[in-house]
Structures are given as structure tokens and as C-alpha cells.
C-alpha positions as CSV (number, residue, x, y, z in Angstrom):
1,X,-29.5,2.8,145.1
2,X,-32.9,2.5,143.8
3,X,-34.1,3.0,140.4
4,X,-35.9,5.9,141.8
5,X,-33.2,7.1,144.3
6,X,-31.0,7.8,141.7
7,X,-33.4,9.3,139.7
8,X,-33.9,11.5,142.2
9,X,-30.1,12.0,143.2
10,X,-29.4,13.2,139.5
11,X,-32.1,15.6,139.4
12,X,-30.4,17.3,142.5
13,X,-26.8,17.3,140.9
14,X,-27.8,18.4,137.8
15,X,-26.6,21.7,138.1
16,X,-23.6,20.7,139.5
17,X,-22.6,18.7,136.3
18,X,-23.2,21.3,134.4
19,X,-21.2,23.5,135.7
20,X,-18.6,21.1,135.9
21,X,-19.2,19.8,132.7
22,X,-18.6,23.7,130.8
23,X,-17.0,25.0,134.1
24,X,-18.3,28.1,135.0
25,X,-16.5,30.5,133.1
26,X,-17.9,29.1,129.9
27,X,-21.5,28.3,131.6
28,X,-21.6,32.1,132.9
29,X,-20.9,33.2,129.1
30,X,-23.4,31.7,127.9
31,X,-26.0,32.6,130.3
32,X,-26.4,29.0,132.0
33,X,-27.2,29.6,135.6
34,X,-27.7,27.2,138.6
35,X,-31.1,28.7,139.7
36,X,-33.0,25.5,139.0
37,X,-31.0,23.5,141.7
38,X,-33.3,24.3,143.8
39,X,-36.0,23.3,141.8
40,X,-38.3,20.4,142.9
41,X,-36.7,17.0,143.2
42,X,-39.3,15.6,140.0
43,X,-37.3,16.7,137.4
44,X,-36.5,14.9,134.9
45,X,-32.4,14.6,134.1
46,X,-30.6,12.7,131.7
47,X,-27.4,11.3,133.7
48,X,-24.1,12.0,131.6
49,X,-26.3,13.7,128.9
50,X,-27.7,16.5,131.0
51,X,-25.0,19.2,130.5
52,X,-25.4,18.8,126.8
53,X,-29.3,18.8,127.1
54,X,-28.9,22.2,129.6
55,X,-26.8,24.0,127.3
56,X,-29.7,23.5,124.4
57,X,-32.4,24.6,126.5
58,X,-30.5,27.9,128.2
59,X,-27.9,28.9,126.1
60,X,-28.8,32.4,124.6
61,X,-29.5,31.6,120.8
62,X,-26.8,34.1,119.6
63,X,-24.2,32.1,121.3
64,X,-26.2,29.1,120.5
65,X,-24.2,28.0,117.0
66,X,-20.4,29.0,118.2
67,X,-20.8,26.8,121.6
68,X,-22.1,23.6,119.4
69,X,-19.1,23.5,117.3
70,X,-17.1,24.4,120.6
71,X,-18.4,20.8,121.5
72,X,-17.8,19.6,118.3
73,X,-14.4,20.8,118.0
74,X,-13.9,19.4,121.7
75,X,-14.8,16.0,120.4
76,X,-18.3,15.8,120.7
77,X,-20.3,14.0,117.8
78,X,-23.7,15.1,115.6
79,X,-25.4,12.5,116.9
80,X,-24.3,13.1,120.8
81,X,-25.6,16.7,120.1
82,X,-29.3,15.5,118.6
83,X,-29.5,13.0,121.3
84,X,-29.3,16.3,123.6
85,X,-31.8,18.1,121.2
86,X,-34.0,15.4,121.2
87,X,-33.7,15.0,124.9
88,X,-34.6,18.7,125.7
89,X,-37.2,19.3,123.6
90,X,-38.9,16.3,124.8
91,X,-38.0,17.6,128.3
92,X,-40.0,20.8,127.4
93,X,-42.5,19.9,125.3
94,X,-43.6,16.7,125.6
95,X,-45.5,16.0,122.8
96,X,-47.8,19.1,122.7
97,X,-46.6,22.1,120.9
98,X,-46.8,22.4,117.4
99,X,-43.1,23.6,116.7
100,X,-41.9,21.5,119.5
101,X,-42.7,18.2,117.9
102,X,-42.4,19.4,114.1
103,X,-38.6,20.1,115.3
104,X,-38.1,16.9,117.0
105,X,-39.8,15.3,114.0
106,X,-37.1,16.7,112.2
107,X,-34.0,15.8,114.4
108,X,-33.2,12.4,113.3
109,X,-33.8,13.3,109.6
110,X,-31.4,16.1,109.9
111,X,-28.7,13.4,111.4
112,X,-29.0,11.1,108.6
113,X,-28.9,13.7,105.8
114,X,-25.4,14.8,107.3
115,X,-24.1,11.5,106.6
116,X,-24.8,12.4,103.2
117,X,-23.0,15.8,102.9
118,X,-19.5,16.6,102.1
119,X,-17.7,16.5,105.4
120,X,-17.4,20.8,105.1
121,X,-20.8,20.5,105.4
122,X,-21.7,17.7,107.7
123,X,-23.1,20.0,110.1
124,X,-25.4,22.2,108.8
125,X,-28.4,20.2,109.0
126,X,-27.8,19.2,112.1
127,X,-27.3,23.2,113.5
128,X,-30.4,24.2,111.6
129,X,-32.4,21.9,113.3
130,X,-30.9,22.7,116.8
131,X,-31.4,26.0,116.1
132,X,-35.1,26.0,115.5
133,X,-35.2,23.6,118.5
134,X,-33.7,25.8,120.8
135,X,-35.1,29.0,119.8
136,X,-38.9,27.5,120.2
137,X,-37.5,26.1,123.9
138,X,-36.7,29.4,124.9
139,X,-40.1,31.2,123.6
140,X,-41.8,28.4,125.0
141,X,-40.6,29.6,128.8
142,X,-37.0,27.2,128.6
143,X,-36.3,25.4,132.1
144,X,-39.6,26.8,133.7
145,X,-41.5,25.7,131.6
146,X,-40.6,21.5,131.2
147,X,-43.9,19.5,131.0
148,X,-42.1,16.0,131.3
149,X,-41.4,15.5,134.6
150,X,-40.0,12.0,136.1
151,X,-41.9,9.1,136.7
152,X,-41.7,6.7,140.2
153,X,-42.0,4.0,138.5
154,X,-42.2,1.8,142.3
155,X,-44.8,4.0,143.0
156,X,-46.7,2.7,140.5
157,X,-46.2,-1.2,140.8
158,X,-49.1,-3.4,139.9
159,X,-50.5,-0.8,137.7
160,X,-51.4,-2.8,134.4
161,X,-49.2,-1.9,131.7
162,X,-51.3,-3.7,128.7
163,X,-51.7,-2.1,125.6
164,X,-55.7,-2.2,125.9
165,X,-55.2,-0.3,129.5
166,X,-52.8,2.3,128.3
167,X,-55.3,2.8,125.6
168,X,-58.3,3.1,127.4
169,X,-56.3,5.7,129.3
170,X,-56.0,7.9,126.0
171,X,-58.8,7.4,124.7
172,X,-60.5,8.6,128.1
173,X,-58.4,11.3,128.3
174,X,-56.8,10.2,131.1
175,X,-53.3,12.0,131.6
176,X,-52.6,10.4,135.4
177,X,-54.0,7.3,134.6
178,X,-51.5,7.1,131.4
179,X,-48.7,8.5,132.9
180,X,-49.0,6.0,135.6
181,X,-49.0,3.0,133.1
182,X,-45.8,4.5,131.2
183,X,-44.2,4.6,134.2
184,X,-44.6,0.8,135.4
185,X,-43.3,0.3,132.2
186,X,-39.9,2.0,132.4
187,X,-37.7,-0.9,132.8
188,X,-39.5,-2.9,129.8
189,X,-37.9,-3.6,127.1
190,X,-38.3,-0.3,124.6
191,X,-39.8,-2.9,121.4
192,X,-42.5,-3.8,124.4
193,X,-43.2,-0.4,125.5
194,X,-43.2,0.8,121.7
195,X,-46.2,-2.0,120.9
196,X,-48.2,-1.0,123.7
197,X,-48.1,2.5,122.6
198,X,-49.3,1.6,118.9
199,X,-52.5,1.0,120.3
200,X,-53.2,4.2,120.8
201,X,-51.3,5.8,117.9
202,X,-53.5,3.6,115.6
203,X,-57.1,5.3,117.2
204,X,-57.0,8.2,114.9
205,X,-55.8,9.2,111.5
206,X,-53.9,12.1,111.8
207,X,-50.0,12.6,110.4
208,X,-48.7,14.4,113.4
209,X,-49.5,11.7,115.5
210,X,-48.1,8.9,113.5
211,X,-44.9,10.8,112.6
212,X,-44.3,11.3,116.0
213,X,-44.7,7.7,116.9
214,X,-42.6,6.6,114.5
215,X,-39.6,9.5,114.5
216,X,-39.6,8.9,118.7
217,X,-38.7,5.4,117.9
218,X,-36.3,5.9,115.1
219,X,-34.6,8.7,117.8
220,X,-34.2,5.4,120.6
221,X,-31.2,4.3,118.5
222,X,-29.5,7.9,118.5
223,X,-30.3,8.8,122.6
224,X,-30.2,5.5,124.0
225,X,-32.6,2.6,125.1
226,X,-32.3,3.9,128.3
227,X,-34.6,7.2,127.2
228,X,-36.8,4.9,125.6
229,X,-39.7,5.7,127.6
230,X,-38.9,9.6,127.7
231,X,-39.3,9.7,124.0
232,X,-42.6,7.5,123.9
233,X,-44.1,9.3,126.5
234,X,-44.9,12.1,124.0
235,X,-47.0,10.5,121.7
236,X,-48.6,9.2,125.1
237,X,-49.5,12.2,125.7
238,X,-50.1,13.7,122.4
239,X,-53.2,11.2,122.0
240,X,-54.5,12.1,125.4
241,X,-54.1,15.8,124.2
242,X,-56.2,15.0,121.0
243,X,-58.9,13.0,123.3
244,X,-59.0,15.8,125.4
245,X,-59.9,18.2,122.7
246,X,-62.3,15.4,121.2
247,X,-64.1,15.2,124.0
248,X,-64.2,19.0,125.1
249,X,-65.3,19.9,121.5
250,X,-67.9,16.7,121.8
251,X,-66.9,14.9,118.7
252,X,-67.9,11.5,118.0
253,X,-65.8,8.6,118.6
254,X,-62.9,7.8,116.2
255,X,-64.1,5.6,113.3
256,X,-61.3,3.3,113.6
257,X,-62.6,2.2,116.9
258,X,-64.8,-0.1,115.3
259,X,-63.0,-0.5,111.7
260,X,-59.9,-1.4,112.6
261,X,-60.8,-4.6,115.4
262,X,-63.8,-5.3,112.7
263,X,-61.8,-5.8,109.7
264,X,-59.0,-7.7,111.7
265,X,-62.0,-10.6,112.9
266,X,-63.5,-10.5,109.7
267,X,-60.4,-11.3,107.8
268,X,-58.9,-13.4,110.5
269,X,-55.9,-11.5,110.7
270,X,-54.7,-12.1,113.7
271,X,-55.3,-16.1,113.3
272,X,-53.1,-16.6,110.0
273,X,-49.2,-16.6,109.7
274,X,-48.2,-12.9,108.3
275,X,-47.9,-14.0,104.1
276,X,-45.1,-13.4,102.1
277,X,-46.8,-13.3,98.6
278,X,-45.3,-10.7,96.2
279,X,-47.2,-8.4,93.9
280,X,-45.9,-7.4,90.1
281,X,-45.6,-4.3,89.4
282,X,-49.0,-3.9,87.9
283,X,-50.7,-5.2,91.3
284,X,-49.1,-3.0,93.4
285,X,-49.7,0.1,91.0
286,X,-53.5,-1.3,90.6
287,X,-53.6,-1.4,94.9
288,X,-52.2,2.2,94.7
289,X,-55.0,3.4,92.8
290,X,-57.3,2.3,94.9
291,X,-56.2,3.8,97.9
292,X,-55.8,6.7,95.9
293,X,-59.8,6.8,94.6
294,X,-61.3,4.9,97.1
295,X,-62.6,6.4,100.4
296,X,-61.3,5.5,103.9
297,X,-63.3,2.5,104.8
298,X,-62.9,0.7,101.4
299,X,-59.3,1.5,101.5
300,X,-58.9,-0.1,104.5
301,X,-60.9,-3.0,103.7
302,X,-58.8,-4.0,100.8
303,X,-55.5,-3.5,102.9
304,X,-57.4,-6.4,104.5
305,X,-58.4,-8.4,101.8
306,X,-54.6,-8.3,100.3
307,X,-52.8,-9.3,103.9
308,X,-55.6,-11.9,103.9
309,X,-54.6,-12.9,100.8
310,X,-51.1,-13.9,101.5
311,X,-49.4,-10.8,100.1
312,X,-46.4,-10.0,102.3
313,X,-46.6,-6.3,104.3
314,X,-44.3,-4.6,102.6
315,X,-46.4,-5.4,99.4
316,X,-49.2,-3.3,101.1
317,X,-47.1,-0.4,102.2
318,X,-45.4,0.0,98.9
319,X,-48.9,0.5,97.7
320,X,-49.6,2.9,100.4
321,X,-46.6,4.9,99.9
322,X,-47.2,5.0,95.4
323,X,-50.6,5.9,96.3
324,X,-49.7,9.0,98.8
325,X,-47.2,10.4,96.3
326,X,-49.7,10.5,93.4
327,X,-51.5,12.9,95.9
328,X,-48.6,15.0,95.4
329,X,-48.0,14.6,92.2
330,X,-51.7,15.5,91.3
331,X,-51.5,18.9,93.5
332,X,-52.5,22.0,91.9
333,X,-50.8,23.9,94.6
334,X,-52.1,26.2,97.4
335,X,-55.3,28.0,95.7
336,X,-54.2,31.5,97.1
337,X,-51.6,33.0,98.9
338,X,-51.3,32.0,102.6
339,X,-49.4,32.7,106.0
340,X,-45.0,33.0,105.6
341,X,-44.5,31.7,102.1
342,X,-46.8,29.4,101.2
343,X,-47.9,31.2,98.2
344,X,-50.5,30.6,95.8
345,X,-49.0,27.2,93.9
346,X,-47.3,26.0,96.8
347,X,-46.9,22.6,97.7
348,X,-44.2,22.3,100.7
349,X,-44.8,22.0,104.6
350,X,-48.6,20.9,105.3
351,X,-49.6,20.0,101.9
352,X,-52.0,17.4,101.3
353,X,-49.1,15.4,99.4
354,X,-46.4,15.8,101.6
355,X,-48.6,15.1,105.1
356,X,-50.1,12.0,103.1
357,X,-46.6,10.7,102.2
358,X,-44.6,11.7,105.3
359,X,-48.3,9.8,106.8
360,X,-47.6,6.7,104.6
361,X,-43.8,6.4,105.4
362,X,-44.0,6.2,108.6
363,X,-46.8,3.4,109.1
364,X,-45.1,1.7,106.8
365,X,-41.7,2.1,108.7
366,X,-43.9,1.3,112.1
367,X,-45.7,-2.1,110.5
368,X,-41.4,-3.1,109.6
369,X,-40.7,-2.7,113.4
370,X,-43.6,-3.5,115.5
371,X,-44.5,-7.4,116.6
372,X,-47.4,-8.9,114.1
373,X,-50.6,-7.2,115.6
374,X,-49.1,-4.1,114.8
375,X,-47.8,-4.6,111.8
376,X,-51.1,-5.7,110.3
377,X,-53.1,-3.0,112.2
378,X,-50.2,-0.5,111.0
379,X,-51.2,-1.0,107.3
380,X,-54.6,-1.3,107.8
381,X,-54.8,2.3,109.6
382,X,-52.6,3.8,107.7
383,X,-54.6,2.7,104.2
384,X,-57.7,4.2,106.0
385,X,-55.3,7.2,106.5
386,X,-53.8,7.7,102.9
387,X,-57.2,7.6,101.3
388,X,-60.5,9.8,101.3
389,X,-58.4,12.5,100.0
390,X,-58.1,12.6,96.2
391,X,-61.1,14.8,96.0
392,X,-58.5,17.6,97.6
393,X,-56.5,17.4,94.0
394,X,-56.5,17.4,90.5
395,X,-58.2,14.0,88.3
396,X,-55.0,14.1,86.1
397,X,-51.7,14.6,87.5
398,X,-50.3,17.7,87.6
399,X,-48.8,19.3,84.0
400,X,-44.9,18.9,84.0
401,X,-43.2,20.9,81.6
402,X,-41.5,17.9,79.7
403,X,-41.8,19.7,76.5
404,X,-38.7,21.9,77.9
405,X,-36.8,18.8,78.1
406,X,-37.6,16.0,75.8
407,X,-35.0,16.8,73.8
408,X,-31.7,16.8,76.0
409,X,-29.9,13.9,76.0
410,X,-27.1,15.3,78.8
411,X,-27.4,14.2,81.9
412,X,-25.4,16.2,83.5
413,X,-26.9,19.4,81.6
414,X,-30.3,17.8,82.9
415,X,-29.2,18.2,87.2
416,X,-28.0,21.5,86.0
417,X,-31.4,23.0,85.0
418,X,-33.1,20.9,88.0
419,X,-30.9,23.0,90.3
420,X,-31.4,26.2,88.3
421,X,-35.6,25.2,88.1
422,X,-35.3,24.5,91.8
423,X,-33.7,28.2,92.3
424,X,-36.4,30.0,89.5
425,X,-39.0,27.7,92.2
426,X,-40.2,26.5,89.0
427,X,-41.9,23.0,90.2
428,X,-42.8,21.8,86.9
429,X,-39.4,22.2,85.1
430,X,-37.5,21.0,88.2
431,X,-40.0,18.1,88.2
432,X,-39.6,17.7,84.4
433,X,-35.6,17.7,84.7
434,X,-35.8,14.8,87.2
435,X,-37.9,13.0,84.8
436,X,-36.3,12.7,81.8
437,X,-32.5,12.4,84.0
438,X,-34.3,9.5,85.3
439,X,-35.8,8.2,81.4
440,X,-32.0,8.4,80.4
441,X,-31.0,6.5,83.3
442,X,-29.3,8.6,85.7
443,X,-28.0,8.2,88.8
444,X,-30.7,8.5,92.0
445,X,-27.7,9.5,94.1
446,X,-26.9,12.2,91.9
447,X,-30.1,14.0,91.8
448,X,-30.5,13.5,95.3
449,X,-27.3,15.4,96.1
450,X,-28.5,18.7,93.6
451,X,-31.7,18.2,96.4
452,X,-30.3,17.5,99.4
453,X,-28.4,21.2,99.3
454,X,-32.4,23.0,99.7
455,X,-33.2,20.4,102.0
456,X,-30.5,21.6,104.1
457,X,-30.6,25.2,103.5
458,X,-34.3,26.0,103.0
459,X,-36.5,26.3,106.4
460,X,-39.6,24.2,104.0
461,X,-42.4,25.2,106.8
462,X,-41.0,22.8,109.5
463,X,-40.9,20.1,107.1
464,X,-38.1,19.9,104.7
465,X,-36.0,17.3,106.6
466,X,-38.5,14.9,106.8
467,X,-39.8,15.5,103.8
468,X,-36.6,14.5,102.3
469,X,-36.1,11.2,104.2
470,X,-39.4,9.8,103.1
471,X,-38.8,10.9,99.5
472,X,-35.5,9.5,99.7
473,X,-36.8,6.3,102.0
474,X,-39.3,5.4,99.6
475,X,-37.2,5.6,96.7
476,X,-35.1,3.0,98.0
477,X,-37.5,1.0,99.5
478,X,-39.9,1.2,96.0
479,X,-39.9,-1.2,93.0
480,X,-37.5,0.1,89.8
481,X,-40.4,0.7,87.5
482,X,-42.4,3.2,90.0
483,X,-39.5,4.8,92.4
484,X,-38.7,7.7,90.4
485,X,-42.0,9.5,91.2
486,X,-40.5,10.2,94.7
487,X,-37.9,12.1,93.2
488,X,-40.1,14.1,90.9
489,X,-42.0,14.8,93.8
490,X,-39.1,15.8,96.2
491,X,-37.8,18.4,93.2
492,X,-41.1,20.0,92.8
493,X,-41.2,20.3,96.4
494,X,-37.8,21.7,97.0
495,X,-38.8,24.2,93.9
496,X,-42.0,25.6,95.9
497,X,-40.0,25.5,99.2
498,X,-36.8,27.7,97.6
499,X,-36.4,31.1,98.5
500,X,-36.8,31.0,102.9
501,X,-33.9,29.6,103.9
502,X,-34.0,28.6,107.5
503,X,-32.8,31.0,110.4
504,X,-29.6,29.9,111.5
505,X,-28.4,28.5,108.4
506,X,-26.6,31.6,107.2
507,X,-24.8,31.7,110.6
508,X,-23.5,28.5,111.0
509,X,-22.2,28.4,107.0
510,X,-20.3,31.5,108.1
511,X,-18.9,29.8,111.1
512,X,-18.4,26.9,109.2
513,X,-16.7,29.1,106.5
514,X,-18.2,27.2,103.5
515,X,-20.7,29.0,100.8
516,X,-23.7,29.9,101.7
């Protein structure tokens, strides 16, 4: 049977496996129904996976929570269940609704901070996210609604499948024309298909798109190389979404059209071995700054000058990343109340400090993966990206009450009032706490436990799980003498995002029968 016969076999059984799968005593309980049998043979279907990804998109939400742990209970891991998530909302979305991708943004976070909970708890971050993932699905129109459909990809032999095609695709706002190149590439290695994409992800600075990139290729590992393509295909089509807005809207051509291949020929980027020079601590803080105060352009062009210096990658993203958490820590907060609660002071969900840092993480995550091109271009866009923005925030950073704590020498005492600031959502005493536990030499771990609980329980507009993993991320991946800011930073957060907690979460503590 042909790669596309069987394609086209599953999506006619997939209703049958379902069934089969539940049986249809449970699958008529939960409102699962067989009407989309019928349904044109394009659909896309996920093999042994598609009962699980079924059950997320049509399951009635209130029955939602008790039929995951049913497939927990049955045996069924978190990260069989996200791989489903991630699956369906890619199915439905497919890289174009605003909830849709925040949520699958958030998937893969939400997996890795269960590995970090008590066992009680494991899988409350996992059901929140699947929550919010399913409940979007269904107002989104569920099954009827899919945008991904399957790709031929026979149909499509000979197409070119460079990255330079695929990107003159997006950038023309070319959908078919895309889709068509994705789809000669579905039996390429994922690493190949993932460095063509970059291409286009590296045209424009703009978080969502980056994020996307990056979390759809972090997800590969959870749902399988053999969704690679599935996954990629929605920043595919997120940047011929953004081109076809650019061009409806007639906007001018993305700077980085010309920076980016300029500054990689003048530097000779692309000509030299990648260095492996290492920066003290006061170069990398001194590169920092200048990211921080320096506009795009000139931001970018000294990301060139260190790379063509010999300093290693890594040296440049660490840079990146201290620089897009001094955004953050120089926030003044929302200037007046806005939408949900984002009140005045507020400095969760689209902040300029947490979409600069969640920004910064994952081009530096992408420039560790991709082949050299990308890696270079990676840190090159994504200084461009962090900087031009310090105008949005204070000169000095923002006041942290460290008079309230200067004089505790209790470390313990010290997570206590960060949990109790976190709970008064008093940023600059939780920010303080963290501070002076880390002056006294605490333990990272420790701290990020007392944080990890409001990451879990708090809804943090759409972005407390990834919020979380880049402070986290960075703090490991950050020099001794400047990680400790990502902390700070993740407390005042968690502080400014306490007080919503996320729909669902009650329910599945209460299921779970461990405290809310």
C-alpha cells in the first residue's frame, strides 16, 4: 500500500477505531459520534493515535476531565495524552487562531512541569492545558471545522522542496504553493524539513511566530517523527497568514529581508567554522546591554560582529536571553486597567518582558538545534527581535522592596513570604524574597517548587506554562553570577498573574482529590 493509499484508508476507518477503541457504550456517553465517516476521504488521521485525538476534539467538556483520567487509570500516559492534544489542535487549527496556538504553545511546557510535581499532582498541568485546548476546539466549530487536511505527497513529486522555494511561497502569500512544498517533503527527515522551515520563521520578528516554531519542534519528540510535518505545517502556515495580512494591509516588506542575508555576507558568516570563544561574565552582561539600549539594526549587527569574532552561539544567546529579562525586570507594569485581569501594574501574558523573553528562549533554543545557517541566522534575528524595545520600560529597573527583607537570614522563612507575596500579588516583595533567598544561597530548586504551584494553578493569560519553562530554561542554561534574575522575574510574574486560576483546574484537583 502506498504512502498515500494508506493515508487515505485510515481516514476512512477512523471512525471505526474509535469506536472500537472506547467501544460504543463509552463513545455514545461522551457524545462521540460516527457522523464524520462519511466525511471526505482528505482528512487528516493520526493511525493508532486517532481515538485519543477524537475523544479531545468531541468529547463534551464536562465529561472532558473524568474520561482523561479514565485513560490514565486504563494505562495511558501524560505524554500519550499531549501527543493527542497536540495532534487535534493542530488538526483544527493549524496555526491560525490565537487560543489555538497559545494552547499548543503551552502543551509541551505543561508535560515537563509535571515531571516536576509530586506524583498526586502530576496531572494537573497537563488537564489544564487539555482543558483550555479542547474547550477552544469545540468553540472553534470541533470536527467541522479542521483546517489541516492531508497532503498527497506523490501528487506533488518534483515540486522543489528548498528552503529559498518554500520561502518565497510565504513570503508571497502563497498557501497552495506552500502546502504543495510541505507535502513533497513528508518523508524527509524532520531536522531537514525543520531547517527549511526557519527560513521563513526568521522573515519577521514577531514572538508568536518563533514560539511556534520552536514549541512544534520540541512537541516532534512527544507525538512522534512521523507527525513531524503535521506539526511544522502550522508555522507554514502561520507566516503565509502574516504575508497575507501584510500584503492585504499594504505594508512594506520585512526589514530583515535585507538585514539578515546583508549582515551574514558582510561578516562572512556563512564562510567561517561556527567559533567557540567564551565570554566572562562582564562581556556577556556588557553584550546584554546593548541589545537591551540599542535599536534593532545595531543589535543585530553586533550579534554579527561577536559570531564573527569567534564567540561560540551559546555566548550570543545568553546575552539575548539577560538582555530580554531586564525588559522585565525594568517594567512598570500595565499603565491602566485592561481586558480579564490584566490590571493596572500587571506584567503576565503579553507583556513586553515576558513576549521578549519567551522571544529570546526560543531562538536561542532553535540556533542549539538547527544545522549552521540557522543557527547563525537564529541569533542574528532574534537580537534584531529582543531589542528596539527598552523605550517601552523604565531607565532603572523596577523598585523591589528589598528593604522588607534585608534583614532575614532564614531561608526557609524567605520561600515562605515569597509564597505569601505571590498570594497578596505583591510583585515587588515576592521579587524581593527571591532575591535575598538567592544572596544567602538558596536552593534554585526550592524556589522553583513555591512557583511552579501558580504556574500550575493560575490561567496567566495563555501564558503561564511557557512562561515558566523559559524562566526555568534560562536559569539553567545562564552563568552563576546572572541566573538568578530569571527567578526574580518568574516570582514577580507569578505575583501579578495570582488570583485567576485557570478553568478546569478546580475540577480536576477535585477529581484528583488533592488541595486545591
Amino acid at each position: 500500500m502506498t504512502h498515500s493509499s494508506r493515508r487515505r484508508f485510515l481516514a476512512n476507518v477512523g471512525s471505526g477505531m474509535l469506536v472500537g477503541s472506547l467501544g460504543t457504550g463509552l463513545a455514545g456517553d461522551l457524545g462521540i459520534h460516527t457522523a464524520w465517516a462519511e466525511e471526505t476521504n482528505d482528512r487528516l488521521t493520526f493511525g493508532e493515535l486517532e481515538p485519543l485525538v477524537a475523544l479531545m476534539q468531541e468529547t463534551p467538556l464536562e465529561k472532558l476531565q473524568p474520561a482523561l483520567l479514565a485513560q490514565l487509570d486504563g494505562g495511558t500516559d501524560l505524554a500519550t495524552l499531549v501527543a493527542a492534544g497536540s495532534l487535534a489542535n493542530a488538526r483544527t487549527f493549524g496555526g491560525h487562531d490565537y487560543v489555538g496556538f497559545h494552547t499548543f504553545m503551552a502543551l509541551t511546557p505543561a508535560l515537563e512541569m509535571a515531571a516536576e510535581l509530586p506524583s498526586d499532582r502530576r496531572p494537573l498541568p497537563v488537564l489544564k492545558v487539555l482543558y483550555r485546548n479542547t474547550a477552544r476546539i469545540q468553540q472553534f466549530g470541533g470536527t467541522g471545522s479542521e483546517v489541516l487536511k492531508q497532503l498527497d505527497d506523490h501528487q506533488h513529486e518534483g515540486e522543489r522542496v528548498s528552503a529559498e522555494a518554500l520561502q518565497a511561497m510565504t513570503r508571497q502569500a502563497d498557501q497552495e504553493g506552500a502546502e504543495r512544498i510541505m507535502a513533497a517533503l513528508q518523508e524527509a527527515p524532520p531536522a531537514d524539513v525543520f531547517n527549511r522551515v526557519q527560513h521563513s520563521v526568521q522573515d519577521e520578528a514577531d514572538v508568536h511566530r518563533v514560539v511556534l516554531a520552536w514549541r512544534a519542534w520540541a512537541a516532534i519528540g512527544v507525538v512522534g517523527e512521523q507527525h513531524a510535518g503535521t506539526l511544522l505545517r502550522q508555522s507554514v502556515r502561520y507566516c503565509v497568514r502574516d504575508s497575507q495580512r501584510r500584503i492585504r494591509d499594504g505594508r512594506p516588506d520585512p526589514r530583515l529581508w535585507s538585514l539578515l542575508p546583508r549582515l551574514l555576507d558582510q561578516y562572512k558568516l556563512l564562510s567561517r567554522p561556527v567559533g567557540n570563544r567564551r565570554g566572562d561574565d562582564a562581556w556577556v552582561e556588557e553584550l546584554a546591554w546593548t541589545f537591551f539600549q540599542s535599536d534593532r539594526e545595531q543589535a543585530a549587527d553586533a550579534a554579527a560582529q561577536a559570531l564573527a569574532e569567534g564567540y561560540a552561539p551559546d555566548q550570543v544567546g545568553e546575552a539575548m536571553s539577560v538582555a530580554a529579562n531586564l525588559l522585565l525586570l525594568h517594567d512598570p507594569g500595565r499603565a491602566k486597567d485592561g481586558d480579564g485581569d490584566k490590571v493596572k501594574g500587571s506584567v503576565h501574558g503579553a507583556s513586553v518582558g515576558v513576549h521578549a523573553s519567551d522571544a529570546a528562549n526560543a531562538w536561542r533554543n532553535i540556533a542549539r538545534v538547527s544545522n549552521p545557517r540557522n543557527t547563525i541566522a537564529s541569533l542574528l534575528v532574534g537580537a534584531y527581535h529582543t531589542a528596539g524595545q527598552s523605550p517601552r520600560v523604565r531607565r532603572q529597573p523596577w523598585p523591589l522592596k528589598m528593604d522588607a527583607v534585608e534583614r532575614v537570614d532564614d531561608k526557609q522563612k524567605l520561600l515562605q513570604q515569597t509564597e505569601r507575596a505571590v498570594r497578596d500579588r505583591d510583585q515587588a516583595l515576592a521579587g524581593a524574597a527571591v532575591q535575598r533567598y538567592a544572596d544567602l544561597g538558596g536552593s534554585p530548586r526550592a524556589v522553583s517548587d513555591v512557583l511552579l504551584k501558580f504556574a500550575t494553578s493560575e490561567d496567566g493569560a495563555l501564558h503561564a506554562e511557557k512562561y515558566y519553562r523559559t524562566a526555568t530554561e534560562e536559569f539553567a542554561q545562564t552563568r552563576p553570577s546572572l541566573r538568578w534574575r530569571q527567578l526574580v522575574a518568574l516570582a514577580r510574574v507569578s505575583a501579578s498573574e495570582y488570583g485567576t486560576a485557570a478553568p478546569g483546574y478546580r475540577e480536576a484537583c477535585e477529581l484528583l482529590n488533592v488541595p486545591v
